[in-house]
N, C-alpha and C positions, 0 to 999 in steps of 0.2 A: 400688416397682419397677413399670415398665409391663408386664411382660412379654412386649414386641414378638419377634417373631422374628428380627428384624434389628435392630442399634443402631438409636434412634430416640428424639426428643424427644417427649414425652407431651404432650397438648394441655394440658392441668395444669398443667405442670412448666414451657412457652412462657413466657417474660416477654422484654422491651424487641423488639426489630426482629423475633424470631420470632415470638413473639404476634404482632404486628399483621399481618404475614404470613399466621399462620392465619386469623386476623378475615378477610382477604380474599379468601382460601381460599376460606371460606365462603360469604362473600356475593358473591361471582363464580359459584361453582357452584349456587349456590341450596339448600345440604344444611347439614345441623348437624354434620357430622363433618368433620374432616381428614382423607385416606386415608391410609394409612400409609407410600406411597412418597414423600409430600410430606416427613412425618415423618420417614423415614429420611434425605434429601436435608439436614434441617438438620443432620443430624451434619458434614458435610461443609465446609468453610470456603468461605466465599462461593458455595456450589452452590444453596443454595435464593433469593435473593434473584435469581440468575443464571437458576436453570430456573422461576420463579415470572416474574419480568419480559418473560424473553424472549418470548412466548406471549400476552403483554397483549389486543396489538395483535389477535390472531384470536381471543380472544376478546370485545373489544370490538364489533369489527365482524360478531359470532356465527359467523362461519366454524368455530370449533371446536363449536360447537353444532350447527347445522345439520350438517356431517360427523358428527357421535354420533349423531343422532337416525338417517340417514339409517343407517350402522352400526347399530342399533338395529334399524329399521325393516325391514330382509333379512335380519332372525335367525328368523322363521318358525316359532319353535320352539310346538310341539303345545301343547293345554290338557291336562295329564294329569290323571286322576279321582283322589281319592283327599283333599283338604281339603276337606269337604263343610261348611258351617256344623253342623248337628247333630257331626258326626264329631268338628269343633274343641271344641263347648262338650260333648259327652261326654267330652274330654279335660279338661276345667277349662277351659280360654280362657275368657278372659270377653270383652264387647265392648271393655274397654279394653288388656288384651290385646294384642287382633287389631288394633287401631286402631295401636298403637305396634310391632308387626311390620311391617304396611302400612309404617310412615312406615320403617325400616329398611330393609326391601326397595327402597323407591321413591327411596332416599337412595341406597344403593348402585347401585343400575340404571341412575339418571341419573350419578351420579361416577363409575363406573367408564369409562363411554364416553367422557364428556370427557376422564377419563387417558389412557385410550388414545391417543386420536388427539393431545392437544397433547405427550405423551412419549415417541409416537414420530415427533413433529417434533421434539422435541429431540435426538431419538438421530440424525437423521437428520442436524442440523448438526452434528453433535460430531464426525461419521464423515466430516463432509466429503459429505457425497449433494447431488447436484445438485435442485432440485426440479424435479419431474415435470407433464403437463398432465396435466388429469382435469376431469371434472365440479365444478362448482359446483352442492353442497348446496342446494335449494332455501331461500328464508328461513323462518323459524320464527317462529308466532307465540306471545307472551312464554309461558315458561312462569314461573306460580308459585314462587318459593320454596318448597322444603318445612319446615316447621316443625313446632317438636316437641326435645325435651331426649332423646338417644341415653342408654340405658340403659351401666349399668357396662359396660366392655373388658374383661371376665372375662378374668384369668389362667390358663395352666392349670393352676399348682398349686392355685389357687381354686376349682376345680373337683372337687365327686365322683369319686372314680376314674370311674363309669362311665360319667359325661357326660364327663368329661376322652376318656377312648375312645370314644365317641360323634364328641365334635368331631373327633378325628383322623381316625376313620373317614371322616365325610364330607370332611372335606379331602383324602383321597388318592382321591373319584371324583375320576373328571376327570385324576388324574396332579397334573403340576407340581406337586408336594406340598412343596416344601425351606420354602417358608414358608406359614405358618397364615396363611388367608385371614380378613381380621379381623370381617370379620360372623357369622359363627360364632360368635365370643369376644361380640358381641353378643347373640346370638341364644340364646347357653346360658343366660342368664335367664328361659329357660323351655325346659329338657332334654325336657317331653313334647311342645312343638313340633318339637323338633327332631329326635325320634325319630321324627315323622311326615315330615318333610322325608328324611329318609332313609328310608323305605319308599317315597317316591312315589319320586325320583331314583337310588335305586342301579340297580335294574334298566331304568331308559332308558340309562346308561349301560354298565353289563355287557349290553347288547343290539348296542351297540356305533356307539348312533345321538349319543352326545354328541361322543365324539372327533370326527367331522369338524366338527361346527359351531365348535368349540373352532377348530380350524386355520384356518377360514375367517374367522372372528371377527379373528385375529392377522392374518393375511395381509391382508386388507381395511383393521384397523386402521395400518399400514402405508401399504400404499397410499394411503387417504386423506391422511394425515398430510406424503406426500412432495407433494401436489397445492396442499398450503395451506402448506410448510416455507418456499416464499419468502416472507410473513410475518410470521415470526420478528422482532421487533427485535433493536437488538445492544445490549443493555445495556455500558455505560460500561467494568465492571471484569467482566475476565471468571475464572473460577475454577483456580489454577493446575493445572501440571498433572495432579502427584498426584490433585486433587480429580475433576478432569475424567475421569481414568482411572476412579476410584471411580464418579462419575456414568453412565459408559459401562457399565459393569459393572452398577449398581442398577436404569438403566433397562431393560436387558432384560431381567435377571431378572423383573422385574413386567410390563412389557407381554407378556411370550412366558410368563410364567409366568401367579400369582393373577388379574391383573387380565384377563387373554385369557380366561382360564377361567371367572371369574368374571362375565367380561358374558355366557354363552352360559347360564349356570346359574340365575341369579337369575331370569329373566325365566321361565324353566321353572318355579319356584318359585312366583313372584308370579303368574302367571296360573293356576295352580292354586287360589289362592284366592277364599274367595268373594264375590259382588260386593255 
């Protein structure tokens, strides 16, 4: 069992047209994971070949790139104190460790941007939205693949009771809590990082300085997304309706929920660390 929070095909479990799917997943966003709203999409009859294809085209020509980075780029969020090198290897960390958190962090911070902005061009055609003029993203020079084998998807029953409450806890800063944000289920592969992750982050957001970044995060995600939604190809077969309804419904659960939240959080995180 994968124990996704939502139905969802486990990257594992992928074989014939969704594997290969994921494979390009991957090597289109430059990370080792599939995010989990890719994975929930294939539960769907023809929705992942449909929300996977439509979107090619901007990111070929890096439009969806350039919009994430630039989203990225006006998150502004502080360096908070508090993962000090000494700090981490007084925990145990060791440097490989810290090397393979790095690659997590750096794996999510870049995926989540680009979901953002290419799935809420997809929600944007599904709803019928007209695309909008806006800025053109400055171009991006290449970024690297990130590389690197993603540790287990911790389940939660796999989990200690009190990392199991650990991971919950940091999944409801922030709010949009209905589904577990899956770096977390990553990141419990080592509970006294994680324990640290929650001392630096509860109190920037019980201060009350994370909510609006969260909002701006979503709202901008959006925006952008309606400025590049003309774009869009129209793949050949498009997913009926039931499915499209479901798609309507998955998409903004995740962009207004985990993944909005999730680009505002991580980077709070990652630059906490040390260099």
């Amino acid at each position: 069992m994968s124990g996704d929070p939502v139905p969802a095909i486990a990257e594992a479990e992928a074989t014939g047209e969704v594997a290969a799917l994921y494979a390009d997943i991957r090597a289109t966003l430059g990370v080792p994971v599939v995010n989990l709203i890719w994975r929930h999409l294939a539960i769907f009859p023809g929705a992942l070949p449909w929300a996977w294809g439509s979107p090619k085209p901007l990111y070929a020509d890096d439009s969806i790139a350039a919009q994430a980075a630039a989203l990225r780029a006006e998150l502004e969020m502080p360096t908070l104190a508090g993962l000090s090198a000494p700090t981490l290897a007084s925990a145990g960390l060791h440097p490989d460790d810290l090397s393979r958190i790095a690659m997590i962090l750096h794996s999510y911070e870049r995926s989540n941007a680009m979901n953002m902005v290419a799935l809420c061009a997809l929600s944007a055609r599904l709803n019928g939205d007209t695309p909008t003029a806006g800025d053109m993203a400055a171009p991006l020079p290449m970024e690297a693949p990130i590389s690197g084998k993603m540790p287990a998807l911790l389940t939660l029953d796999a989990m200690a009771p009190a990392v199991r409450g650990l991971v919950e806890d940091l999944n409801r800063i922030g709010g949009r809590d209905e589904i577990l944000a899956s770096m977390y289920r990553h990141l419990a592969n080592w509970p006294v990082y994680l324990s640290l992750v929650h001392t630096l982050i509860a109190p920037f957001s019980a201060e009350g300085r994370l909510e609006p970044v969260i909002r701006n995060v979503i709202a901008d995600g959006h925006r952008r997304a309606a400025w590049i939604s003309g774009g869009l190809a129209n793949p050949a077969t498009m997913p009926n309706d039931g499915a499209q309804a479901d798609m309507r419904t998955a998409l903004t659960q995740f962009t207004d929920g985990p993944i909005g939240k999730m680009i505002a959080i991580v980077p709070l995180i990652r630059q906490a660390m040390p260099a």
